[in-house]
N, C-alpha and C positions, 0 to 999 in steps of 0.2 A: 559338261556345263554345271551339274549338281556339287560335282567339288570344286570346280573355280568357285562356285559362290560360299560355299562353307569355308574356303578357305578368304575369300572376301568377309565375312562375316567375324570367323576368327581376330582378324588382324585387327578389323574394328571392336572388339570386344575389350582386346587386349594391349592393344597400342596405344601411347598417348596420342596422338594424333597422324593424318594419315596424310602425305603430302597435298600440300593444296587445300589442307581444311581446317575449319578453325582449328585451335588448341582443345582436346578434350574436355579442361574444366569450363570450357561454355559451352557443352552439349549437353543440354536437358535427357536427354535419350541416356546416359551414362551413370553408374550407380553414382552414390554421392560419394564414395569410398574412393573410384575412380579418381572421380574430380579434383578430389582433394588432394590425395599424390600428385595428379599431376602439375594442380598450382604448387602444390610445397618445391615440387622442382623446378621449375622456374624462378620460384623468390630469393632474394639477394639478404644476406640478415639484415638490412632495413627494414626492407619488405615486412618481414617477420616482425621487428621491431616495433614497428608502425601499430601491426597490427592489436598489438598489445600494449594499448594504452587509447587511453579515451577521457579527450579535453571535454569541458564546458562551450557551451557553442557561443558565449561572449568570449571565450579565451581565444576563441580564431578570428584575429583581425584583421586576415588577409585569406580568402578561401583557395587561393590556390597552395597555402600551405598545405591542404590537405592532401593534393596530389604530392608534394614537395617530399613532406614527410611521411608519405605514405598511412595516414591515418586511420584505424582502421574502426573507430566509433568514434559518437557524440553524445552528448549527454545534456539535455537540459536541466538543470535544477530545480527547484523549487520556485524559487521567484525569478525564474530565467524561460518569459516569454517572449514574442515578437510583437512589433506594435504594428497595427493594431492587434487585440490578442485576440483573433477571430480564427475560424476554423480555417479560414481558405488560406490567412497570412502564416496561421503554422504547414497548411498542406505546401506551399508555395517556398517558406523557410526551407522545408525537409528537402524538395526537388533538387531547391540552389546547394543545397551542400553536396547531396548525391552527386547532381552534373560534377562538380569540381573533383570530388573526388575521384572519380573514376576517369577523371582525365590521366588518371598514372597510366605508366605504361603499361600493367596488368591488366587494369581497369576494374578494379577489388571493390565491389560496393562498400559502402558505411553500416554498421547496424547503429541504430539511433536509441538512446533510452529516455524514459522519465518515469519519475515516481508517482502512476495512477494508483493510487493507494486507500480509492475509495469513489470509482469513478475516475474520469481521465480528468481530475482536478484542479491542474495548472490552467485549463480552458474557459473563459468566461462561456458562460453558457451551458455547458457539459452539464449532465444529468449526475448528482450527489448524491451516492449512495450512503448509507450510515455505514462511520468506523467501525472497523472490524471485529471493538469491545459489542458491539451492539448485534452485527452478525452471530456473537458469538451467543449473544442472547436467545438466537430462535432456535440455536440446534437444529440448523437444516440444513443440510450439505446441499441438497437439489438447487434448494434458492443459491444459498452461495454460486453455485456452477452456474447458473442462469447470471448470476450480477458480475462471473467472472466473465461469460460470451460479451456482454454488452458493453461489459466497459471497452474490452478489446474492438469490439465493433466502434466504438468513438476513437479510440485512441487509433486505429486503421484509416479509419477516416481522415486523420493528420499528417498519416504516412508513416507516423511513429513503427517500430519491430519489437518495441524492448520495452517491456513492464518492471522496474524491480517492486513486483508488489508478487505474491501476499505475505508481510512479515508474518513467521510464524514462530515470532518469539512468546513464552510462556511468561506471562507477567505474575511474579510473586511477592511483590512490593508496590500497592498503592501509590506510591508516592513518585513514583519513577516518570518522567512526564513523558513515555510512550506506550504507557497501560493503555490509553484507548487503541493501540495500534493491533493489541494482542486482543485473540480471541476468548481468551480467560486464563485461569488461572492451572487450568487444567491439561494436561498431554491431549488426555482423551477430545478435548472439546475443539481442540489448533487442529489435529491429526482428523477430526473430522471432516473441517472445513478446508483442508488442502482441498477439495476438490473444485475448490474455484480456480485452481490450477487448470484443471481439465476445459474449465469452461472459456481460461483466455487463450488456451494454444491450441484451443477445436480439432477436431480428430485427424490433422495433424498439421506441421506446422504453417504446408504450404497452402493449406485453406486459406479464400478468403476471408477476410475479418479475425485472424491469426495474431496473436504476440508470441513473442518468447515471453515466459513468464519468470519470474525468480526468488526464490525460497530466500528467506533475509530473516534474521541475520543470524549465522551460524558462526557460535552457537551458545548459548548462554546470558544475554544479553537483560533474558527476562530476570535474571535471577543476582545481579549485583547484588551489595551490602550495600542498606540503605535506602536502597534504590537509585543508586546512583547513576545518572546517562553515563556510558563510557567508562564505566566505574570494573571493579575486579569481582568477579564469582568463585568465591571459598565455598568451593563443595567438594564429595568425593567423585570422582571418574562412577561410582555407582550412583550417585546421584543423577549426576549430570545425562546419564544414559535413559535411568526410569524418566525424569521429568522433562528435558530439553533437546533431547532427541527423538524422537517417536513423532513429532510434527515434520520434522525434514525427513523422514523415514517415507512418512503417508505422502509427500512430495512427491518423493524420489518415484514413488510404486505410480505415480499419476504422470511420472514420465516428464519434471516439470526441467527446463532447459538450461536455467543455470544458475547459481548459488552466490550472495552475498555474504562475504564476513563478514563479521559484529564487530564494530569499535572496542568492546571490551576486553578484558583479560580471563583468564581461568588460572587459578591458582599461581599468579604472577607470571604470567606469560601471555603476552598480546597475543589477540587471536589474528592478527595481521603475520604474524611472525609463527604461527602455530603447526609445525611440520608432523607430528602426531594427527591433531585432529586433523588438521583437512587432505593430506597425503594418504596417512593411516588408515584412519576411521571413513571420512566420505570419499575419499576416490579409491580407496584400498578395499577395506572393509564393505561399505557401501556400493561400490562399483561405478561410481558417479562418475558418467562420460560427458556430462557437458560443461560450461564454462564457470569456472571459480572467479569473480569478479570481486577488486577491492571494496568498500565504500570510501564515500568523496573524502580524499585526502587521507585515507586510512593510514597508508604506510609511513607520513608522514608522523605520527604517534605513537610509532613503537618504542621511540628512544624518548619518548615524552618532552621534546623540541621541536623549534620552529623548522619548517621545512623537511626536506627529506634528503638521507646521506647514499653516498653507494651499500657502506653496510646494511640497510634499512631497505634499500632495491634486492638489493641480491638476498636477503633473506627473506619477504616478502613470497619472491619469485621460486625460489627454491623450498619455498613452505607452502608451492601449489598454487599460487597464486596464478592468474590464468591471462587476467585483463587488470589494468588499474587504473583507476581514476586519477584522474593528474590532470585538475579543472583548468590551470591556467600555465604551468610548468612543463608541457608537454617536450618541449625542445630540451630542456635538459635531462628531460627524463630517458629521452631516446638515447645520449649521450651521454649520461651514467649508464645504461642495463647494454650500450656497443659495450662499452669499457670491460663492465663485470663479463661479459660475455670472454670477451678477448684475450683477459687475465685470466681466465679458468672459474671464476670464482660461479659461473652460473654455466651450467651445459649446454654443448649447443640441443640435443635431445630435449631438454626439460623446454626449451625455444620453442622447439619444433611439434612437441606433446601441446602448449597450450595454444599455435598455431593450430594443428589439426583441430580441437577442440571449438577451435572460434568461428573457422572456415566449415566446419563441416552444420554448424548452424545456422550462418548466411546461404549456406547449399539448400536445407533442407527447409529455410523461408521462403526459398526459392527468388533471391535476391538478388540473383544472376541472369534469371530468367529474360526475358523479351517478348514484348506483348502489351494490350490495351490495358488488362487489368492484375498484371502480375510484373513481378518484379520488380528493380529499385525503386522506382519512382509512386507518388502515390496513388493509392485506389480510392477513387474520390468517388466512387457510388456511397461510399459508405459514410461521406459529408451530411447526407441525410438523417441516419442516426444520431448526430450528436445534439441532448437537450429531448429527445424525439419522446411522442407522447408515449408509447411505449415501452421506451426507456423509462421515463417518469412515473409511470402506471406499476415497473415492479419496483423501481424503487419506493413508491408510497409501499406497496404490500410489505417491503423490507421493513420500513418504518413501525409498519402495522404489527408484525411481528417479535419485532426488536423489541416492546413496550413490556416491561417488568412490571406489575402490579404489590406494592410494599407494605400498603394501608389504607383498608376502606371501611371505616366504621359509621357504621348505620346506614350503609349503603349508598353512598351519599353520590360514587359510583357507580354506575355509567349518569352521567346528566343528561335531564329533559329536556329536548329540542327546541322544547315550548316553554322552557321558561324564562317567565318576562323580564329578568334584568339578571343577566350576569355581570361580574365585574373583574376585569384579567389587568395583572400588573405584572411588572419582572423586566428586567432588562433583556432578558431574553425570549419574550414573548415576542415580540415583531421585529426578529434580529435577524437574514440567513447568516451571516457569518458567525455566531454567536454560537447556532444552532448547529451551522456544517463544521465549525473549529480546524484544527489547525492544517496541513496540507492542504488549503482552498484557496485558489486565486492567490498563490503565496506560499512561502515553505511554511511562517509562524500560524500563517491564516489575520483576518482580522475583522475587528466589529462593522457591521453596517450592511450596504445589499452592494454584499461584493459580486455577487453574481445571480441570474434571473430562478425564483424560485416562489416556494411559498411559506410564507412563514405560518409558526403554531396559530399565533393572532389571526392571522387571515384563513386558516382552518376553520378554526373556532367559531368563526365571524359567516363562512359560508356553508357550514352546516346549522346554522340557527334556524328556526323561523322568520320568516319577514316580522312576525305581530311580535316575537322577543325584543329585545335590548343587549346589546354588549357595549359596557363603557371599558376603554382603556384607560391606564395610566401608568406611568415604566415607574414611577416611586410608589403608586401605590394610594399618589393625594387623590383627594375627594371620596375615597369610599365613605360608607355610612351604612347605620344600619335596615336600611331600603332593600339594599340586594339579597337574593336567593343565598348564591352561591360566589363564590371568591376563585378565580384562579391565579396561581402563583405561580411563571415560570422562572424560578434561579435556578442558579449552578456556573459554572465556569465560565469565563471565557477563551479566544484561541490560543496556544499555544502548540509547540513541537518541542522535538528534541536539547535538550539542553536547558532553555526557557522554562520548560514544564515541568521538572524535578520541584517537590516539595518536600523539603526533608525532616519540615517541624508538623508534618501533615495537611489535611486538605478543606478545612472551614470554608462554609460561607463568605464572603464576604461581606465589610460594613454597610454597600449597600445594598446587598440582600437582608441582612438582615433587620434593616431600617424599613423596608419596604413590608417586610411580614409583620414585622412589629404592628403598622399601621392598621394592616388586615387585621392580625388577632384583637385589638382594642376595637375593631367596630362590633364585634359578637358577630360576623355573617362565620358562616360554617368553609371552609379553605382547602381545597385541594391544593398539593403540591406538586407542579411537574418540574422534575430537575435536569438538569439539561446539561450534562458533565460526561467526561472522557476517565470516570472512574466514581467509584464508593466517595464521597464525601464525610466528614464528621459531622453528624446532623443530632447525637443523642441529645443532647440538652433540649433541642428545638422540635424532636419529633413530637412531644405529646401536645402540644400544640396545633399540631396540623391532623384536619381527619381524615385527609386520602393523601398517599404518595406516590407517584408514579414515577417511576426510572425511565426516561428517554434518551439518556446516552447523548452521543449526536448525530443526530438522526440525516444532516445533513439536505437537502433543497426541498423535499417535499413534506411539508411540514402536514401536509394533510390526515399524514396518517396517525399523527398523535389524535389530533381531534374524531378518528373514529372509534379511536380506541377509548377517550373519553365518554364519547355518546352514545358508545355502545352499539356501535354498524361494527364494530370488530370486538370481539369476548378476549381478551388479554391471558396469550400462552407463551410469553417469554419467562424465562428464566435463570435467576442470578448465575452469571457467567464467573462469576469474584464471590469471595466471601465480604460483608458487609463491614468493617469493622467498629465497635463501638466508639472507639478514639483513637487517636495518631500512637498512644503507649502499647495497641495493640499488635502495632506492626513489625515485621511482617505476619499475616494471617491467611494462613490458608487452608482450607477444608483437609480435617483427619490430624490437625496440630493440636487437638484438646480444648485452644481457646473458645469463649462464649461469644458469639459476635453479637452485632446489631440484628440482621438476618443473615442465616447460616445461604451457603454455595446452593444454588439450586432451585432456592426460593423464588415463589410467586405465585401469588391469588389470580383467581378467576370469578367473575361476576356467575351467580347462582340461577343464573336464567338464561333464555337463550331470545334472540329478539333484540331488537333498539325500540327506542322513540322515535315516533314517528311523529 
């Protein structure tokens, strides 16, 4: 009886399946190595096909295309929500694409993405944490890891699997309009914070409240000429190693799941097309087993033209390429990379490598599974998290932290709770959108209360005393010399990618500057909170002001600026950028010799310990 069963055991161990039972890769019980051989042999190169490539979920406008073509992701955009855009119409979206797709004859789940890239942001409601420039501010990986579990726990909530966040591009040009995306300026300070990686793919990936997470964008992105979005990086390969590698390194060792290209170039070579670095270096060199994923419509850019050619596929794909985004072109994209396949010009191995790679991460989401709170469809205990006071609770401390301190003369910093008339102006004092900036409710972001939170104003406003005064005004009219104190929130408003390049540098604008004018002509004494997604050119206008405060964009819970104002929080963030004097001094970066405005690092601390009470 003892070797009949050993040898029962055996066959189950080692066979793909045993007559009469399901197919091995839907046996949870089976390594994921198992598995995944044994769907690769079963898949037809559609199958395969399918699985590599991932439309926009407005580009499917018939959902049984997904079974059709065998789809094997989706991907929502930036401003690609469901209406209403409420938690349960995205959990509800996510289900109806699953069911559809796994009506194929495999029945190959979908893995789903979006760019939570500071909180699961596409989401009216979701809890906004501060850009990444701002994280980069407190030098805390802990916290990071903690705002990486949580975000994941909202984005699980909607059923979402796929994060491409945390960019760990290294921003070394101001002007670039995704310096807020980056953690600084610095290797050291991105390679710290990779461990927010750790906190959205939780100790491993089939935990509940799990994403896949993704290291974006590799690799150089931060370091164009100019600062140009999508722009060329003229540096040396030793360059490129000390400064913009060492963040996807700290990734890798945190075990993060899969890898975005960068739109840009490295010494004239699209890094969509770049068989060195991402063959070479990260899946060579590096070892990097999980999925290389395009960015949206990357491959379409290598030949600096509309759309995308065969040549442009098949170099893509054979440059490592794993997964590609093809938002609305799916069909012929399937039917260019049969083609290249068929004519030699793409192997079928190099097929079958970024299958294993894709599948063996939907194994290990466990998105094949079956059950009340696992597998494809979604785990909606986790509906409750999103927006949740607890959530809100570290994002204010994020805030709290993220706060730079640039100038306090005469102490004029931290303000009395008790005093009887302040007066707050700026356009982006009672603004979230202003505040949370671009990826919110929107790929650009935009002004007004795009989504539920609290602004600096209303901080401000509910840490006062009742027997105080706080008058507003967004230009700044009716001050006079009556007030104490003055608060000044400028600085940017939303933008992303593309939009956000400034390449004559980064001023105030006319009506910030109208608005302070007003302040300084009444003689009250003016704090400055700025509220920008990078260094601003401020020298003419600083001696002017007697307190500065850098809040970055701190994003929904504005509260935390205001404790740092009143002094319920003592200000230990830290210039993540070097400061620069003016736009002639860019690019600037700590160890170049230039004198900045405030050198990398910088940041005061109030001289006592305690608030106003």
């Amino acid at each position: 009886m003892l070797g009949l069963l050993t040898s029962l055991l055996v066959v189950s161990s080692h066979s793909p399946a045993l007559a009469g039972n399901k197919p091995a890769y839907k046996d949870a019980w089976r390594p994921v190595k198992v598995r995944v051989d044994d769907l690769l042999s079963r898949m037809s190169l559609d199958d395969k096909l399918g699985q590599m490539m991932q439309p926009e979920r407005l580009g499917i406008t018939d959902p049984a295309d997904l079974a059709t073509y065998r789809v094997g992701s989706l991907l929502s955009g930036g401003s690609s929500q469901p209406t209403p855009n409420t938690p349960v119409a995205w959990a509800d979206m996510y289900d109806g694409f699953q069911r559809a797709a796994m009506a194929s004859p495999l029945g190959i789940p979908l893995i789903y993405g979006v760019d939570a890239v500071h909180g699961h942001n596409g989401l009216y409601g979701a809890t906004i944490f501060p850009h990444n420039i701002g994280l980069g501010a407190t030098r805390d990986p802990e916290l990071a890891q903690r705002i990486g579990k949580a975000t994941a726990e909202e984005v699980s909530g909607t059923g979402i699997d796929w994060n491409f966040a945390p960019c760990l591009c290294v921003a070394r040009d101001d002007r670039w309009g995704r310096t807020y995306e980056s953690f600084g300026e610095s290797p050291d300070i991105a390679a710290s914070m990779a461990t927010i990686v750790t906190g959205m793919q939780g100790p491993s990936l089939s935990s509940p409240g799990s994403v896949l997470a993704t290291a974006k964008h590799f690799i150089g992105d931060g370091g164009t000429t100019g600062g140009k979005d999508q722009g060329e990086t003229t540096i040396s390969e030793a360059e490129l190693r000390q400064i913009h590698l060492p963040p996807f390194k700290a990734a890798l060792r945190e075990g993060v799941g899969s890898v975005m290209v960068s739109y840009s170039s490295w010494n004239g070579v699209k890094m969509h097309a770049n068989s060195y670095l991402i063959n070479d270096v990260l899946k060579g060199e590096l070892g990097f087993k999980g999925i290389v994923i395009s960015d949206y419509n990357g491959i379409d850019k290598i030949d600096n033209q509309i759309g995308f050619t065969a040549e442009e596929v098949s170099a893509s794909i054979n440059a490592g390429m794993d997964m590609v985004m093809v938002p609305f072109e799916y069909k012929k994209f399937i039917e260019v990379l049969r083609g290249e396949v068929l004519n030699g010009h793409v192997k079928q191995s190099r097929i079958d490598d970024a299958n294993r790679r894709i599948l063996t991460k939907k194994f290990e989401l466990g998105l094949f599974e079956q059950g009340p709170f696992k597998g494809a469809l979604t785990d909606r205990r986790y509906l409750s998290t999103i927006g949740s006071d607890k959530h809100r609770a570290l994002a204010r401390e994020a805030v709290r932290e993220s706060q730079v301190l640039l100038k306090n003369d005469d102490k004029l910093l931290p303000l009395d709770k008790s005093r009887s008339k302040i007066f707050v102006a700026g356009k982006n004092a009672d603004d979230i959108g202003n505040q949370s900036g671009g990826w919110t409710v929107g790929w650009q972001g935009t002004s007004g209360p795009v989504t539920p939170g609290t602004t600096i104003l209303q901080g401000i406003k509910q840490t006062m005393k009742p027997s105080s005064q706080v008058t507003y005004s967004k230009d700044g009219t009716g001050i006079d010399g009556g007030y104490d104190v003055a608060v000044a929130v400028v600085g940017e408003t939303p933008y992303a990618e593309g939009k956000g390049d400034r390449p004559q540098g980064v001023p105030l604008d006319a009506a910030d500057l109208a608005t302070l004018a007003k302040l300084e002509a009444s003689g009250v004494p003016t704090v400055v909170v700025m509220v920008s997604g990078r260094p601003m050119d401020i020298t003419p206008e600083l001696p002017k002001w007697d307190a500065l405060l850098a809040s970055w964009l701190p994003g929904t819970e504005g509260q935390g600026v205001a404790d740092v104002l009143f002094g319920d929080y003592n200000p230990t963030g830290k210039l993540p950028m070097t400061w620069a004097r003016d736009a002639s001094q860019q690019p600037i970066n700590v160890g170049d010799g230039q004198t900045p405005l405030f050198p990398f690092g910088y940041g005061l601390r109030y001289r006592w310990h305690g608030s106003f009470n």
